[in-house]
C-alpha positions in Angstrom: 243.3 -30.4 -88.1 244.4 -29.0 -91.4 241.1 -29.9 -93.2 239.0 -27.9 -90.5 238.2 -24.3 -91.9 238.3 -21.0 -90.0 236.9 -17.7 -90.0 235.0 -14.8 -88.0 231.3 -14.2 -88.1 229.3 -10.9 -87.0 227.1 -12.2 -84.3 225.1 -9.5 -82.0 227.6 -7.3 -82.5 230.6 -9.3 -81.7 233.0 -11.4 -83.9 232.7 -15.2 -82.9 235.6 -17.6 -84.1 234.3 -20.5 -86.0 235.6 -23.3 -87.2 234.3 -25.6 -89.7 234.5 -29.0 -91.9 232.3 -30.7 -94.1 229.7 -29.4 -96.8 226.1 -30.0 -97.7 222.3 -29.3 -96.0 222.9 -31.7 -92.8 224.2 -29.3 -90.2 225.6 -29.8 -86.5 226.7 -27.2 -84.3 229.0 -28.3 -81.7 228.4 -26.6 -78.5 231.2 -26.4 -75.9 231.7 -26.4 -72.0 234.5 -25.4 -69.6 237.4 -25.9 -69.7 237.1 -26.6 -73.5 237.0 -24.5 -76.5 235.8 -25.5 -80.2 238.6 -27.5 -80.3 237.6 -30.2 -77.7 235.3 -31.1 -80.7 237.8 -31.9 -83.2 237.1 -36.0 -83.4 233.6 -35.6 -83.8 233.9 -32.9 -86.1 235.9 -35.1 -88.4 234.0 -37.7 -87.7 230.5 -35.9 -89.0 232.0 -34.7 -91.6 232.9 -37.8 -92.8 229.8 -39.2 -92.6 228.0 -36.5 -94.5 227.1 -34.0 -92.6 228.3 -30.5 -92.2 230.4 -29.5 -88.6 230.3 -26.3 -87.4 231.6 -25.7 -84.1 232.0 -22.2 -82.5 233.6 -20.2 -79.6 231.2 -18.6 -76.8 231.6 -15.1 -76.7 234.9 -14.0 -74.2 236.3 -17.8 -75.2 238.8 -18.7 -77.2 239.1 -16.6 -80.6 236.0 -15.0 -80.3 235.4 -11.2 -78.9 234.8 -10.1 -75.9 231.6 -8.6 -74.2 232.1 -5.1 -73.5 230.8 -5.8 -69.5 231.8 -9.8 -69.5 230.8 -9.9 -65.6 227.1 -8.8 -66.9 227.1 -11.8 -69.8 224.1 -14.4 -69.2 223.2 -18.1 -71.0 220.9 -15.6 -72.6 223.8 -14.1 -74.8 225.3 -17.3 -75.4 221.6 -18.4 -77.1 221.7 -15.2 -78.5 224.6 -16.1 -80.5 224.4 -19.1 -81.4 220.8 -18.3 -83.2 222.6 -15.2 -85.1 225.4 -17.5 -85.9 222.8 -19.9 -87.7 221.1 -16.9 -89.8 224.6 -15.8 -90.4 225.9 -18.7 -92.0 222.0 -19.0 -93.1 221.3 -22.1 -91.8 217.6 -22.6 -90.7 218.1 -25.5 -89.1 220.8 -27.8 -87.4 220.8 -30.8 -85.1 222.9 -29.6 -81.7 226.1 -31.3 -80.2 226.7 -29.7 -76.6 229.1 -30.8 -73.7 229.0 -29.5 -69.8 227.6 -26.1 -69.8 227.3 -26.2 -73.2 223.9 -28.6 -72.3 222.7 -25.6 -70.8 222.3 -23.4 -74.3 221.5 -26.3 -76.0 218.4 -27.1 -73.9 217.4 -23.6 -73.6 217.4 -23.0 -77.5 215.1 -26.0 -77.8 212.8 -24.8 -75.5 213.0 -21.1 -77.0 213.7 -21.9 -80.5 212.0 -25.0 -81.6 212.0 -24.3 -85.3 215.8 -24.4 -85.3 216.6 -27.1 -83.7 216.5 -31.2 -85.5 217.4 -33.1 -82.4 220.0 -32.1 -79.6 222.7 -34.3 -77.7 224.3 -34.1 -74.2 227.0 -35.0 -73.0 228.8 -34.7 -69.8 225.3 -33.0 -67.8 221.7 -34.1 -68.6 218.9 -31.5 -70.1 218.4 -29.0 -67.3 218.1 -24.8 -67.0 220.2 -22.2 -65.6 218.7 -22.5 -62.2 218.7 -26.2 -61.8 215.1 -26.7 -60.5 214.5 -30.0 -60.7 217.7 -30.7 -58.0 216.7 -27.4 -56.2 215.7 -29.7 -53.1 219.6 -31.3 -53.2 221.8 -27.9 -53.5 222.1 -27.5 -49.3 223.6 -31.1 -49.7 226.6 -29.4 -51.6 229.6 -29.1 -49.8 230.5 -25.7 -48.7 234.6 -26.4 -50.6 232.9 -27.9 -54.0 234.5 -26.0 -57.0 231.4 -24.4 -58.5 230.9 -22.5 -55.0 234.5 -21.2 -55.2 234.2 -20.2 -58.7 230.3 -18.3 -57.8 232.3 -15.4 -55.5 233.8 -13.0 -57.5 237.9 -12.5 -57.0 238.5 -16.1 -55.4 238.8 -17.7 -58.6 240.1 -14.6 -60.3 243.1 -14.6 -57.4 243.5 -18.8 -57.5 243.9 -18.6 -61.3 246.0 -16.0 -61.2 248.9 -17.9 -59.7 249.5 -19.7 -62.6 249.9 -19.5 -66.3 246.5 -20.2 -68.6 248.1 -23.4 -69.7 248.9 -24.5 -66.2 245.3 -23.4 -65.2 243.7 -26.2 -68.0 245.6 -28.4 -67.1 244.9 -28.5 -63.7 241.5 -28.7 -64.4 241.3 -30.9 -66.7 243.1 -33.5 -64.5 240.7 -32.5 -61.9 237.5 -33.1 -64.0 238.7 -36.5 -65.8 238.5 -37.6 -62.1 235.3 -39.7 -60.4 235.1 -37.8 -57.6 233.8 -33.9 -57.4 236.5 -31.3 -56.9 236.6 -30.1 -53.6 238.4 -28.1 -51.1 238.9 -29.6 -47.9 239.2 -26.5 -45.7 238.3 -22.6 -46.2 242.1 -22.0 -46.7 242.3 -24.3 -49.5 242.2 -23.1 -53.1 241.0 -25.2 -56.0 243.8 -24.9 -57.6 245.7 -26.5 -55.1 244.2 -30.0 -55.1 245.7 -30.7 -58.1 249.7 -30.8 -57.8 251.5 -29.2 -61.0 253.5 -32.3 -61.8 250.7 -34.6 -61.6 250.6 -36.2 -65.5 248.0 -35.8 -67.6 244.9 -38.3 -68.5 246.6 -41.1 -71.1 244.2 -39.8 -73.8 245.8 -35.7 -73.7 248.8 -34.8 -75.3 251.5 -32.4 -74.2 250.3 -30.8 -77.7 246.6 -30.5 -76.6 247.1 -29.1 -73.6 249.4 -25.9 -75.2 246.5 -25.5 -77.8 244.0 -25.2 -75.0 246.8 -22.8 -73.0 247.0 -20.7 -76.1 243.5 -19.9 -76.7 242.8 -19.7 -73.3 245.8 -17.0 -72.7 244.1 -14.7 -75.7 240.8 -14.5 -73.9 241.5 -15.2 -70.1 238.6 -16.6 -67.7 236.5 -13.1 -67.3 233.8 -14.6 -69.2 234.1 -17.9 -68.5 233.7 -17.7 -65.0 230.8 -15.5 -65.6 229.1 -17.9 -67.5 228.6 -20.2 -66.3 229.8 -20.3 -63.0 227.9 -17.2 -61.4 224.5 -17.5 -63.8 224.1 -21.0 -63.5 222.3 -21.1 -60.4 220.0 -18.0 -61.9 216.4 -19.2 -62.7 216.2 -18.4 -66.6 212.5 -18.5 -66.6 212.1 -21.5 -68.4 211.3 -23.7 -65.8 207.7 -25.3 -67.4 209.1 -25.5 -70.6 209.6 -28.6 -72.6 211.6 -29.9 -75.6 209.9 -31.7 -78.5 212.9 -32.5 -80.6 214.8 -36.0 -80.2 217.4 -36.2 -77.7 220.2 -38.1 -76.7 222.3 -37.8 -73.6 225.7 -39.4 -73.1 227.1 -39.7 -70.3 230.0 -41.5 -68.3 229.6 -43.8 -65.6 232.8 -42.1 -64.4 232.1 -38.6 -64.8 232.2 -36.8 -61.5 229.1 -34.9 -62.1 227.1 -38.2 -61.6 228.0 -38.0 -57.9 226.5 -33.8 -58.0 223.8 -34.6 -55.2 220.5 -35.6 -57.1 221.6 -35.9 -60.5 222.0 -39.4 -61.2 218.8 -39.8 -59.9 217.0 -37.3 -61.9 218.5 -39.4 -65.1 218.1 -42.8 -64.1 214.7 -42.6 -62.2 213.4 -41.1 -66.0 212.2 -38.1 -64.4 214.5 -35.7 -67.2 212.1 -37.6 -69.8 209.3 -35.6 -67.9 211.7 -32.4 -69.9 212.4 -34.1 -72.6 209.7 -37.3 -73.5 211.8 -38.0 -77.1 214.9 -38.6 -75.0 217.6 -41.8 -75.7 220.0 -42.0 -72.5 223.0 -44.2 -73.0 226.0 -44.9 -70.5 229.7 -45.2 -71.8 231.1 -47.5 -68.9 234.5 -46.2 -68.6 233.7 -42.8 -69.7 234.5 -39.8 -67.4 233.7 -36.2 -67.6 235.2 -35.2 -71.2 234.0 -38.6 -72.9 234.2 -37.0 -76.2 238.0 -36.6 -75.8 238.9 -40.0 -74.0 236.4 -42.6 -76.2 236.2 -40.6 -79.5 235.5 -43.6 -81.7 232.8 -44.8 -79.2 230.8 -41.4 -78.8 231.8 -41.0 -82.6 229.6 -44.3 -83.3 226.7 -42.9 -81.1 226.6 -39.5 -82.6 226.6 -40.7 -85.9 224.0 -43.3 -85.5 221.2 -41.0 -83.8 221.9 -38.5 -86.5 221.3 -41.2 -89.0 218.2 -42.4 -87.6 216.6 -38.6 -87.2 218.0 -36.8 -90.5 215.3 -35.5 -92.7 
């Protein structure tokens, strides 16, 4: 990672770690999810670069290197579109194609519903184009099990207390062996924590080092989950207001047959019935067979090859 540059940026008040590779007027701006950090970009970042374009990829505010919110337990997906369009006229950038992963989907779809003119084309991974509130699966969320992590994580203090158990690193980790599964986190009884499901010797997926798992500890120990369970966890299911609009821009979603979100009730539906292309009509969908939840990581020379090849075809 020696080649990747980084530095600070002034961004609605608050300093936002960025980190960046690659020179010239072709821009992507990698958008992370949870657990992940700018770093869970670092093969694609490479990889643009390579190929011509300039990488930039930042963390959310409360993440990672970046500052803090004064109140994070009143930060919105409004803030996090908030920065990411002052980070662009900081680094004076007018326009950039979007990479986003997981909730990351979330301001990536809102800024090309809100901000247009800034956005080339934009590419999911890991959850389909939707809006904080979720409308289009509104009719499936009584089918959600009353245990399933996001619940947990929605009532302030119970993730606050499960977390606190254990270290940061041990609290990626855990996570991350939970999400790289095909089946939904879930706590089989009330007394159950979500931490618990995973055991603390359980290995790691084959494609995670020892070394990338302390990186994501580290960063993740400097800015702690206040923010992160704030957003998205308890906004996500808070209309935005966006609901009728739609995105004009060419997008591509990525997403793993394996990925335990394909099982969240009504979602693989809403992607494989075409119904997201009533959101999105310019809208590629592609399916990575063995591909689970953080695709990116696991097949980076697969989703490399995709990325690069729809940025090909829609670079001005």
């Amino acid at each position: 990672m020696e080649e990747i540059e980084h530095s600070h940026v002034q961004a609605k008040g608050l300093k936002l770690h960025v980190a960046q590779i690659g020179t010239g007027p072709k821009v992507v701006v990698f958008l992370h999810g949870f657990p992940e950090i700018w770093y869970s970009w670092r093969h694609q970042m490479v990889a643009v670069a390579n190929a011509g374009y300039r990488a930039i990829s930042f963390d959310f505010r409360g993440y990672g290197l970046s500052e803090h919110p004064s109140e994070p337990e009143r930060a919105t997906f409004n803030d996090f579109v908030g920065d990411a369009v002052a980070l662009l006229d900081s680094l004076g950038i007018s326009k950039a194609h979007l990479v986003s992963k997981d909730f990351g989907a979330f301001v990536a779809t809102m800024l090309g519903v809100l901000h247009p003119e800034r956005v080339s084309t934009i590419i999911l991974l890991g959850v389909p184009f939707l809006l904080p509130g979720l409308s289009p699966l509104q009719s499936q969320l009584p089918l959600i099990p009353s245990g399933f992590y996001m619940l947990r994580w929605l009532v302030p203090g119970r993730a606050e207390a499960d977390f606190g158990r254990f270290d940061a690193k041990t609290v990626v980790r855990k996570i991350y062996i939970m999400f790289s599964g095909s089946e939904p986190p879930v706590a089989a009884t009330d007394n159950q924590e979500i931490m618990d499901l995973v055991d603390s010797s359980t290995p790691l997926p084959p494609w995670m080092s020892e070394e990338d798992i302390a990186e994501y500890g580290s960063l993740y120990e400097k800015s702690g989950f206040r923010t992160a369970l704030q957003v998205p966890y308890r906004t996500l299911m808070l209309s935005c207001g966006l609901d009728d609009g739609k995105i004009r821009a060419p997008g591509l979603l990525i997403m793993g047959e394996k990925d335990y979100i394909m099982k969240f009730p009504g979602l693989e539906d809403y992607i494989k019935t075409g119904k997201v292309k009533e959101f999105v009509p310019n809208l590629e969908v592609t399916f990575s067979s063995e591909g689970t939840h953080f695709v990116q990581e696991q097949l980076p020379e697969e989703v490399n090859q995709l990325i690069i090849s729809f940025l090909d075809k829609h670079s001005e």
